[in-house]
N, C-alpha and C positions, 0 to 999 in steps of 0.2 A: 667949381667942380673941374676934374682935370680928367683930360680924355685918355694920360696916360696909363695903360692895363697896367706897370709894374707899382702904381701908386692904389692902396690897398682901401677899401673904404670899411669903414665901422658902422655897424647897423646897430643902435640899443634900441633897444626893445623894451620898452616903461611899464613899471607894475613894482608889486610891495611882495617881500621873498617870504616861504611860508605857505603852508598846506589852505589855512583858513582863509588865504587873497586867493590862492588859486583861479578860482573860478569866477571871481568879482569883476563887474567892467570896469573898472579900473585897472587890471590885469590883460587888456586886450593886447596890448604892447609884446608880452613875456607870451600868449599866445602865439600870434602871426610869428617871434622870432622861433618859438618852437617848432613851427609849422615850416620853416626855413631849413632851420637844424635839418631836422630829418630828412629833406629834399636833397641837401646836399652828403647827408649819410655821416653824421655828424653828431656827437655827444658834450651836452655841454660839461665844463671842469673848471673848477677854481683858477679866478688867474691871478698866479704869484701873489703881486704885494696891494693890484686892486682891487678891492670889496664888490668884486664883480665874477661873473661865470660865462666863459667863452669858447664860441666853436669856432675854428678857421677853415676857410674851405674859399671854395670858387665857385661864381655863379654863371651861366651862361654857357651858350655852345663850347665844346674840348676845342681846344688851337687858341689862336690869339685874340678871338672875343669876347676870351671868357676875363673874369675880373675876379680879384682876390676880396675876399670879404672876411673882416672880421665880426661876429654877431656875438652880442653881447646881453648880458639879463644884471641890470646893476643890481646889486645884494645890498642894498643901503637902506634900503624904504625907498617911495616914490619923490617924498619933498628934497633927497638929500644927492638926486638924482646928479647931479654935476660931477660930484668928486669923482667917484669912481671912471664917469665917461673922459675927464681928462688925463686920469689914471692912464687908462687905453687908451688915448688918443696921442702922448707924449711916449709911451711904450711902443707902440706899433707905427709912430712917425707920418697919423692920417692928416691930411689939410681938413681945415674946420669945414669947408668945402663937400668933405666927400663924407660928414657924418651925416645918419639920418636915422632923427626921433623918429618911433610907432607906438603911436599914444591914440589914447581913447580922447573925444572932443565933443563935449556937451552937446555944444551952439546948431552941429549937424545931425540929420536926421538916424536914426538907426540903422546900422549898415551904410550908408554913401561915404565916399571917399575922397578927400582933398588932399593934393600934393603940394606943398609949395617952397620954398626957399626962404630965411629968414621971416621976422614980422612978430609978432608980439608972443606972448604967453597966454593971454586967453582966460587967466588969473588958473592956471594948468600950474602945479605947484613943480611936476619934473621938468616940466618946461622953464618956470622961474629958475629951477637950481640950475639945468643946465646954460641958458642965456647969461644968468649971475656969472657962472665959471669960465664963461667962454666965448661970450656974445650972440648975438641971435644969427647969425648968417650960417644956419645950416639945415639942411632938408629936416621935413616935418613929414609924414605921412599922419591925415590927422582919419582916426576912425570914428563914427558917429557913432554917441549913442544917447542923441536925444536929449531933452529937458524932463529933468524929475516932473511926475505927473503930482497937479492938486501942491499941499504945503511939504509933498517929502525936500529935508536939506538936502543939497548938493552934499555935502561930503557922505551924508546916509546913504545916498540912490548911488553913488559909485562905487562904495565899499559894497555894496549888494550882489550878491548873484545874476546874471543876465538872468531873465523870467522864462517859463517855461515856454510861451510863446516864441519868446526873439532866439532861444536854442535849439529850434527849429530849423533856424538862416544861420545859424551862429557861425559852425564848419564852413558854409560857401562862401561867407562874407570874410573870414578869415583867412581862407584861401585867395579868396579878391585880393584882399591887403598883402599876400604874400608875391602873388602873381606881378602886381602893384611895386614892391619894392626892387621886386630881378628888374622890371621893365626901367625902374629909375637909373639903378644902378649900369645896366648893358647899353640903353639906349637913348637915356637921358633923359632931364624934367621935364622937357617940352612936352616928347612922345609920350610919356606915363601921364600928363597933366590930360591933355587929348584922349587919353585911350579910357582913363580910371577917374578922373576927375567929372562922378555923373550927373 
């Protein structure tokens, strides 16, 4: 990670493109960057030659501590997730350093929140393509959403709808993770590990 403000970081934001993922927790990715988007007053738009959709903007206090972000929603499907992020990452000239996945992650509870820096894939199929394409050494914001209950598969309980319970917390916990991400990006992994890592 580099503390310099004129070095820009790329936020993607993991989920599969299409009205019918929309709302799937496997779409919490393309949520939280949505939820980013419009904080900073920002529309997502096709970018050029990557299979990807991008807002540019800056996050953080006006003057010099604020930081340039590029947020990104790869248009590929989730499994194909690499290509596109180094699309943007060779276009916009980010250190692998200053990218960071927002991905949904089984293994933690629904809503809690882990930041962390490189480390595995988690058998996370956007995580595999982007590590494949790039290597693991770059920020994760991982979002829980629990173990399938009883015999549902894993690929069934993530293509599913959050339930009408957990959309309830959906918005706050969304908001956490977006909260979450300015804090990584302005004031870095330590501080956000500390603050949002519950």
């Amino acid at each position: 990670m580099t503390t310099d403000p004129s070095v820009p970081w790329l936020i993607a934001g993991l989920g599969n493109p299409g009205t019918e993922y929309a709302a799937n927790r496997h779409n919490v990715g393309f949520m939280v960057a949505d939820l980013l988007a419009e904080r900073i007053g920002g529309r997502f738009k096709r970018a050029g030659k990557a299979q990807a959709q991008v807002v540019e903007g800056r996050i953080g206090p006006p003057g010099p501590g604020s930081r340039r972000v590029i947020l990104a929603k790869p248009m590929s499907f989730m499994n194909v997730s690499g290509g596109p992020v180094i699309a943007l990452r060779d276009f916009y000239k980010v250190p692998v350093a200053n990218i960071v996945a927002v991905h949904d992650e089984l293994d933690i509870d629904y809503g809690t929140l882990r930041l962390k820096l490189g480390g595995g894939d988690n058998g996370h199929n956007g995580l595999k393509s982007m590590t494949k394409a790039m290597g693991p050494d770059y920020h994760r914001v991982r979002f829980g959403i629990g173990r399938p209950p009883g015999r549902t598969q894993v690929a069934d309980f993530v293509l599913k709808d959050f339930s009408a319970a957990e959309r309830k917390e959906l918005d706050y916990f969304v908001d956490r993770a977006a909260d979450a991400v300015e804090c990584l990006v302005i004031e870095g992994l330590e501080r956000a590990q500390g603050t949002y890592n519950s």
